[in-house]
C-alpha positions as CSV (number, residue, x, y, z in Angstrom):
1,X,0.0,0.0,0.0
2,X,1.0,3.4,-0.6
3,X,2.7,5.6,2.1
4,X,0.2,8.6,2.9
5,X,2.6,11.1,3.6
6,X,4.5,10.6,0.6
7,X,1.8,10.5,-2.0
8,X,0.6,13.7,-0.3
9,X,4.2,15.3,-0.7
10,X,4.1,13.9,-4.5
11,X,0.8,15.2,-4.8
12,X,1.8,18.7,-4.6
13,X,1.7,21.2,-7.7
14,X,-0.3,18.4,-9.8
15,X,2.6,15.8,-9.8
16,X,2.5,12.4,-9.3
17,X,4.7,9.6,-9.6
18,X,1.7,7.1,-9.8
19,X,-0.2,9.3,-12.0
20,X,2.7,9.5,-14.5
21,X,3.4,5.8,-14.7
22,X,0.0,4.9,-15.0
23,X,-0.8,5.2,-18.7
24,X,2.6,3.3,-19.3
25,X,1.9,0.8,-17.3
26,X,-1.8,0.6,-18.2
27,X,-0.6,0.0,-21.7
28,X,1.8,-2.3,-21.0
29,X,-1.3,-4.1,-19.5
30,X,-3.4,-4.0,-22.6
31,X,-0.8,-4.2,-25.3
32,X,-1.2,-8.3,-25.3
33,X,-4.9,-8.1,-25.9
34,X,-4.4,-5.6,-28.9
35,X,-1.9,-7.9,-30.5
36,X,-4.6,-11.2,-29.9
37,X,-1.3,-12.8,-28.1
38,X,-2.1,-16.1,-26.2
39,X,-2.4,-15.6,-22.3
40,X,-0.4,-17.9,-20.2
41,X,0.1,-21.4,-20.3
42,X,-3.0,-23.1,-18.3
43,X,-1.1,-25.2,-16.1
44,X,-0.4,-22.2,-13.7
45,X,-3.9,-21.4,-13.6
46,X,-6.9,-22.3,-11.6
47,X,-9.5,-23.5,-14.5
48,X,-12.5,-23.7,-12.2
49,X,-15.9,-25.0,-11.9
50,X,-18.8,-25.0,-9.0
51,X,-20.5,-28.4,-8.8
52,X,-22.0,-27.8,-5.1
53,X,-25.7,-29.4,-7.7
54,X,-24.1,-31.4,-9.5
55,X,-24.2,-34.7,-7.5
56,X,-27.9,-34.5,-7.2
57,X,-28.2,-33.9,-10.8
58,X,-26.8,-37.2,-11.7
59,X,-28.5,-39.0,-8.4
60,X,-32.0,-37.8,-10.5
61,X,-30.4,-39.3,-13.8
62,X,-29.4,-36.1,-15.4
63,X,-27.7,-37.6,-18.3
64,X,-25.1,-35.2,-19.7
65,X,-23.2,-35.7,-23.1
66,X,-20.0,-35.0,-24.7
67,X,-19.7,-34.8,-28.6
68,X,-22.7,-37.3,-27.9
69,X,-21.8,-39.7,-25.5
70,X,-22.6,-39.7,-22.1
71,X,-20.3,-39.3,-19.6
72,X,-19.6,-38.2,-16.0
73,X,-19.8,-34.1,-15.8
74,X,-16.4,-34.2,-13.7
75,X,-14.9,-36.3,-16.2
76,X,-15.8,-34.2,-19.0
77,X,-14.5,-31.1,-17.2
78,X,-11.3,-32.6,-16.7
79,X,-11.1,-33.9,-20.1
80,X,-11.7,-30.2,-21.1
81,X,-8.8,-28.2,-19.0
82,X,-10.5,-28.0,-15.8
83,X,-8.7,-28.1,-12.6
84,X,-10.7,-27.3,-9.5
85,X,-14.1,-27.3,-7.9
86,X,-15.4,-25.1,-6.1
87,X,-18.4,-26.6,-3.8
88,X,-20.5,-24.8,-1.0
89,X,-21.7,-25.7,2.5
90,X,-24.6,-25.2,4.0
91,X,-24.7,-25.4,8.1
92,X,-27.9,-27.2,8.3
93,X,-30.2,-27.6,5.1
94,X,-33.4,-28.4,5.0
95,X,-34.6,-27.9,1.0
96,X,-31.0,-27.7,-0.5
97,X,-28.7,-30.7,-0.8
98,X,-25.6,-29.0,0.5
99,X,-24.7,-30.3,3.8
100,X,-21.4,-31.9,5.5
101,X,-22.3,-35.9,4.2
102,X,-23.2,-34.1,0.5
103,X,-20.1,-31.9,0.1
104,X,-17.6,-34.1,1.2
105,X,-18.9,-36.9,-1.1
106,X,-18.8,-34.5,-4.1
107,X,-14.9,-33.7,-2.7
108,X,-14.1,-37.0,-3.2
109,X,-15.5,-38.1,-6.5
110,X,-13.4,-34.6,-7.7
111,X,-10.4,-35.6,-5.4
112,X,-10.3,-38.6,-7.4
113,X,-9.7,-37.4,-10.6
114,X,-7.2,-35.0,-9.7
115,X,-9.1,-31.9,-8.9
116,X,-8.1,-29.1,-6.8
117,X,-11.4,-28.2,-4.0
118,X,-12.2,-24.9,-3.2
119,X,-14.7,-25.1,0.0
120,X,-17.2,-22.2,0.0
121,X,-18.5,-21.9,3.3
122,X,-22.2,-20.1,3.6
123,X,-22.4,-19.8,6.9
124,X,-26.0,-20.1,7.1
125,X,-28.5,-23.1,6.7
126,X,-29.6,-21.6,3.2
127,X,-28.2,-19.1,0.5
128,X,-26.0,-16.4,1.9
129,X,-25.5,-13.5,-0.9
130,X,-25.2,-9.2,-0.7
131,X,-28.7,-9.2,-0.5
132,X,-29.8,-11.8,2.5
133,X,-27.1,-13.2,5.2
134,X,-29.3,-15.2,7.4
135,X,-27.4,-16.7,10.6
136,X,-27.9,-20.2,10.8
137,X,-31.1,-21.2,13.0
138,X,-29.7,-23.0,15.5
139,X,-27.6,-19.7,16.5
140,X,-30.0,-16.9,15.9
141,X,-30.2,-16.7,19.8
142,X,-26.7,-16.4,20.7
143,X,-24.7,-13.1,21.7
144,X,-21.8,-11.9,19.4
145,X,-19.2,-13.5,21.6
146,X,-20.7,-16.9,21.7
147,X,-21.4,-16.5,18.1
148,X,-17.9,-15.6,17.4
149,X,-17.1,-19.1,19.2
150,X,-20.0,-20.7,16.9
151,X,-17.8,-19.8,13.8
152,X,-14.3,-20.9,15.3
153,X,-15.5,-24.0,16.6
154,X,-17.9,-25.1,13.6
155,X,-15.2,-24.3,11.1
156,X,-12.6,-25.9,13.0
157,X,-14.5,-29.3,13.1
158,X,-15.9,-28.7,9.5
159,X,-12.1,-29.0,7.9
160,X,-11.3,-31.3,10.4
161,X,-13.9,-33.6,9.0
162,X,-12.7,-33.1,5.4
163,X,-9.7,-34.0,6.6
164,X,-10.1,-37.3,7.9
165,X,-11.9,-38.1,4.9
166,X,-8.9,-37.6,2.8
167,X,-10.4,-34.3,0.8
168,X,-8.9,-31.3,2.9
169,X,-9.5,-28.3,1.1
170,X,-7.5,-26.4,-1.0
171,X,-8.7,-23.4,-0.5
172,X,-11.5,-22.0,1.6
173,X,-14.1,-19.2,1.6
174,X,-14.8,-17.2,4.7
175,X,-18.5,-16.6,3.7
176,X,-20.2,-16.3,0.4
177,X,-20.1,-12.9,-1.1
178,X,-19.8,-11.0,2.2
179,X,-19.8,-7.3,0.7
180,X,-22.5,-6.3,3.3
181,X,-21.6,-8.3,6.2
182,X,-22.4,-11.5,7.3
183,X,-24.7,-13.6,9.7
184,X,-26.9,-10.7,10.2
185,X,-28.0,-8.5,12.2
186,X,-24.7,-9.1,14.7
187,X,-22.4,-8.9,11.4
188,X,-24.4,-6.3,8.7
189,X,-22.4,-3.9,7.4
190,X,-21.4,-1.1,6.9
191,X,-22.6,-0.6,10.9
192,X,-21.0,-3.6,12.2
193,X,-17.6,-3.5,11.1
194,X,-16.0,-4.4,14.5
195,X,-18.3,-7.5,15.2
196,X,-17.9,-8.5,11.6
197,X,-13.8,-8.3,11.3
198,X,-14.6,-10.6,15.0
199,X,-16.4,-13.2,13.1
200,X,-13.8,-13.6,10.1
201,X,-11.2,-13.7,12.1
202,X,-13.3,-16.6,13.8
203,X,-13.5,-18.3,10.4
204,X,-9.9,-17.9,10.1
205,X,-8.4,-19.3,13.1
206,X,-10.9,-22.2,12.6
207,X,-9.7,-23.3,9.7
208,X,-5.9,-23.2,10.8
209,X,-6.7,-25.4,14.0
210,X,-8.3,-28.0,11.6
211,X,-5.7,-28.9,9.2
212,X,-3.5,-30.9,11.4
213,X,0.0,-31.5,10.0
214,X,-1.7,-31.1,6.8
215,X,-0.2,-28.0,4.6
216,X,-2.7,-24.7,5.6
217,X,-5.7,-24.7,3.0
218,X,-5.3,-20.6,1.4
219,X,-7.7,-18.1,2.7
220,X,-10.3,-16.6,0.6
221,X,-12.4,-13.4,1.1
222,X,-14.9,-13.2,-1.2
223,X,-17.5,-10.3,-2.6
224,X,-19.5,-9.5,-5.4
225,X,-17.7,-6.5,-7.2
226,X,-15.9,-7.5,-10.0
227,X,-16.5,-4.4,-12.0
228,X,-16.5,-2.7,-9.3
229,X,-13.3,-0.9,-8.2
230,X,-15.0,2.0,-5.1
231,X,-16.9,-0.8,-3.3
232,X,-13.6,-3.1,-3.6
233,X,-11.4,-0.5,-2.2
234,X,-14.1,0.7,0.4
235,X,-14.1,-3.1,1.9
236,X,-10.6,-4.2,1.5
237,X,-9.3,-1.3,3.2
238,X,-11.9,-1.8,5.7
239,X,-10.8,-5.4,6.0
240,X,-7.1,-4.9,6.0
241,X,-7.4,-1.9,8.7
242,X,-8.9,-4.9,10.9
243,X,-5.8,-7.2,10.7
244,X,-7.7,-9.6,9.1
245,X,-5.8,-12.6,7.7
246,X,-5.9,-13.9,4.1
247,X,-4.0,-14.9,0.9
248,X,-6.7,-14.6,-2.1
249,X,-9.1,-12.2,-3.0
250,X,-12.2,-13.7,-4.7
251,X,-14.9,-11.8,-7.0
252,X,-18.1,-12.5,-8.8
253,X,-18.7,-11.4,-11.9
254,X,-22.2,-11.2,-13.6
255,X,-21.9,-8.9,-16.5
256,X,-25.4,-7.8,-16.2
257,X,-24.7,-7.1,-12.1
258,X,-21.4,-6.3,-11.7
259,X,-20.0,-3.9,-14.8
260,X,-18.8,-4.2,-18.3
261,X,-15.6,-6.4,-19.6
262,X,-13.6,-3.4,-19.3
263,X,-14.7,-2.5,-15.5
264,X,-13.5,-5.4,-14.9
265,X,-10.4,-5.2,-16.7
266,X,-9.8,-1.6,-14.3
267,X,-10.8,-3.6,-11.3
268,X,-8.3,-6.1,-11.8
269,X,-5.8,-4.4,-12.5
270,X,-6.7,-1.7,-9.4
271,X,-6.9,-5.2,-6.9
272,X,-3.6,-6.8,-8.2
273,X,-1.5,-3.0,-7.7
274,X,-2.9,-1.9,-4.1
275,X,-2.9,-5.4,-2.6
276,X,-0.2,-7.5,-4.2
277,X,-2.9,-10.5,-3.5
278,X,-3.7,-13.9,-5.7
279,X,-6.9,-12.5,-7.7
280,X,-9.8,-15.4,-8.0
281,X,-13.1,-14.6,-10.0
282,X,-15.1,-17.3,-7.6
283,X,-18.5,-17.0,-9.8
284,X,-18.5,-16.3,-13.3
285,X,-21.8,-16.8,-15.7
286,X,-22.9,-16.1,-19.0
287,X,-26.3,-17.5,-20.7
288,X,-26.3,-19.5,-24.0
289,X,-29.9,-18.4,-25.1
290,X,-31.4,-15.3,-24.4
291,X,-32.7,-14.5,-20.8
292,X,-34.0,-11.6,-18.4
293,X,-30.8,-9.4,-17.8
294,X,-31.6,-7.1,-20.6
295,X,-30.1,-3.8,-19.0
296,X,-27.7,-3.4,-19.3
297,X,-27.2,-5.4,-22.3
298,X,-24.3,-8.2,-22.4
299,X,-21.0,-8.4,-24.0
300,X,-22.0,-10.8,-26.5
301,X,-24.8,-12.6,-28.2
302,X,-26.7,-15.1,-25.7
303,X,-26.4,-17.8,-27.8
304,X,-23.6,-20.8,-27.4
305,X,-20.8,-19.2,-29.3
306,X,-21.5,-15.8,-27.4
307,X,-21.1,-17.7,-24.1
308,X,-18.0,-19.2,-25.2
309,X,-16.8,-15.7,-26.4
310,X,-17.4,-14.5,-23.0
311,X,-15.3,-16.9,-20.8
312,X,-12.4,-16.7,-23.2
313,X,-12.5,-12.7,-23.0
314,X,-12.5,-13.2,-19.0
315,X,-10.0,-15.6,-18.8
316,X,-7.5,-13.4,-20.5
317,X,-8.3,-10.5,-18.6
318,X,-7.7,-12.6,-15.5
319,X,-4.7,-14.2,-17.5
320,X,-3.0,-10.4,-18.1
321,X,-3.5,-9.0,-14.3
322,X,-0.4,-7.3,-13.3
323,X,2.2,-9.3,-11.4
324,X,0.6,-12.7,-12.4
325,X,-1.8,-12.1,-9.2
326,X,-4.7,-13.2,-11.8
327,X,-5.1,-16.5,-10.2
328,X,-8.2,-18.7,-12.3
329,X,-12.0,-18.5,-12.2
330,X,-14.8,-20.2,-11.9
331,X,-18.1,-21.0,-13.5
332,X,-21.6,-20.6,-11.3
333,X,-22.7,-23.4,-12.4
334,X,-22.2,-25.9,-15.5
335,X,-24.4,-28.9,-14.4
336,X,-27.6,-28.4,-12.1
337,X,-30.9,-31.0,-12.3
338,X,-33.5,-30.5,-15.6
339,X,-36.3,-31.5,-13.4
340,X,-36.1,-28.9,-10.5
341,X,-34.7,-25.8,-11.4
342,X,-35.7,-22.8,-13.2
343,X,-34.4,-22.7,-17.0
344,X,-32.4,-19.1,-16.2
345,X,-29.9,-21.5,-13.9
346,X,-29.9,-23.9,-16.9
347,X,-29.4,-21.6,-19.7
348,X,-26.4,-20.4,-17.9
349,X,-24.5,-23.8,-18.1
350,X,-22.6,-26.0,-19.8
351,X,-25.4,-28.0,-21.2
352,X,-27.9,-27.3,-23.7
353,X,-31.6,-28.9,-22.5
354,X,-30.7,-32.2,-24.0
355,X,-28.0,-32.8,-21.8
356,X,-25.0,-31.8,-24.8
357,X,-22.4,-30.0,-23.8
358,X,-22.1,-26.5,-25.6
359,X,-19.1,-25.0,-27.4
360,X,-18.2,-22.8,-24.1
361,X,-16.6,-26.3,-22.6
362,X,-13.9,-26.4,-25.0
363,X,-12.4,-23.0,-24.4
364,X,-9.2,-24.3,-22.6
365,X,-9.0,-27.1,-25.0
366,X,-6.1,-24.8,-26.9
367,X,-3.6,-24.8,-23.4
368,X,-4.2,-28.6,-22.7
369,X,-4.6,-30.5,-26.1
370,X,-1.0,-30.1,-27.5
């Protein structure tokens, strides 16, 4: 981070160091993308996917295809370039499948094809987003310190229990999208900060006490402004103020939420110079036939080869981040049941209504097919 006093003293008369460099380096950033050069090679990079549905799909004989054939989704995402999976956890579910049994089954089947696991943890008994954080039932009652201990002790047991089942995590997710807080109302921000930063922290020490001897799973914080380069500064800073302790900083990015390509481009590129952190874009979507995010209006066509267009344009943003501190992504959600969901959450997949897998699939086929 920047020195105040200095920047101040540079500041003066109109001149600044940063403000000079900036265009160079800017262009330096961008030149590659101009030119159509090749990003870097894949096998550096975290070519992600989140399966936290896709084990109940297949349970309810979702058949999914490749060039025609059926085949397991994992297997056909690892035969495509993918790396990692990202799943969630739920505290305790009662509609969704997403509990400790559930998550740690789908670890394994990815753990045994050679998949990197990136635990998302929800904190909450249901979906935990910007717009609801609901504490899980069975602590609504509790005061912040005993909440505090909830956390510690429930994620301290949770990656304990992953690893004794052989599938300790990778990577791990303090909270889902926590721009506005978490477990609310002890943990809303922006007029909780303090109890908050407590319950992070919490997360935090938890999952260091559970790994054993194991190496330390990397600790992710993650929000929902990719484009978004005020809100990201107004809660990192915030965060970092705190002391809080992590290694990656994760975004979402919806183009029809979170900004245009190029927002994200600034954002990146903002995140990677003021924080020297690993960069992860945790949720990435785009649909393959037309659906209700009209305005504003996407990057490309909603049609297979516009969603395809769209997660190779991302990737080589992420790819051309300053410093290498662009880290991977993942897709929200290739594979989710036919019979149960709404057609939005299918038409954002991998997998047209038959079950075929669409062009988007074989984006990384270029960095692993040589």
């Amino acid at each position: 981070m920047r020195n105040a006093a200095t920047s101040a003293c540079r500041e003066k008369n109109g001149f600044s160091v940063a403000r000079w460099l900036r265009p160079a380096r800017m262009m330096l950033l961008f030149f590659p993308l101009a030119l159509g050069l090749a990003p870097r090679a894949q096998g550096q990079s975290i070519i992600g996917a989140d399966v936290s549905f896709l084990q109940q799909a297949e349970q309810q004989g979702t058949v999914f295809k490749d060039n025609g054939r059926s085949a397991p989704v994992l297997q056909i995402l690892r035969d495509h370039g993918f790396n990692w999976v990202r799943l969630r956890l739920f505290v305790n579910p009662t509609v969704l499948p997403n509990n400790l049994a559930y998550t740690i089954a789908s670890a394994q089947a990815a753990k045994r094809l050679g998949f990197k696991f990136l635990l998302d943890l929800h904190y909450s008994d249901t979906w935990a987003d910007p717009g609801k954080q609901f504490t899980p039932k069975a602590w609504v009652s509790m005061t912040h310190e005993e909440l505090v201990k909830a956390v510690y002790d429930y994620t301290k047991d949770t990656i304990d229990a992953f690893r004794k089942a052989g599938v300790l995590p990778d990577m791990v997710q303090i909270g889902n999208e926590i721009t506005n807080g978490m477990m609310w109302p002890d943990g809303k921000l922006p007029d909780h900060w303090a109890h908050f930063t407590d319950l992070v922290k919490a997360g935090v020490e938890g999952v260091e006490a559970g790994h054993g001897a194991n190496p330390q799973p990397k600790i992710m914080i993650h929000i929902d402004r990719g484009g978004d380069k005020i809100r990201t500064q107004y809660f990192f800073d915030h965060l970092l103020a705190a002391h809080v302790r992590f290694d990656v900083i994760g975004q979402s990015y919806y183009p029809w939420w979170q900004g245009s390509l190029n927002d994200l481009r600034q954002n990146m590129y903002f995140m990677a110079t003021r924080y020297h952190k690993e960069i992860v874009l945790a949720e990435v979507a785009y649909p393959w036939r037309p659906g209700p995010y009209k305005t504003p209006p996407g990057p490309f066509p909603e049609t297979p080869d516009g969603q395809r267009q769209f997660l190779k344009a991302v990737y080589r943003i992420v790819q051309n981040t300053p410093d290498n501190l662009g880290k991977g992504l993942f897709w929200w959600e290739p594979a989710v049941p036919r019979n149960r969901f709404d057609s939005d959450l299918v038409s954002r997949g991998f997998f047209d209504e038959s079950g075929n897998a669409l062009p988007v699939v074989s984006v990384f086929d270029e960095y692993t097919r040589r």
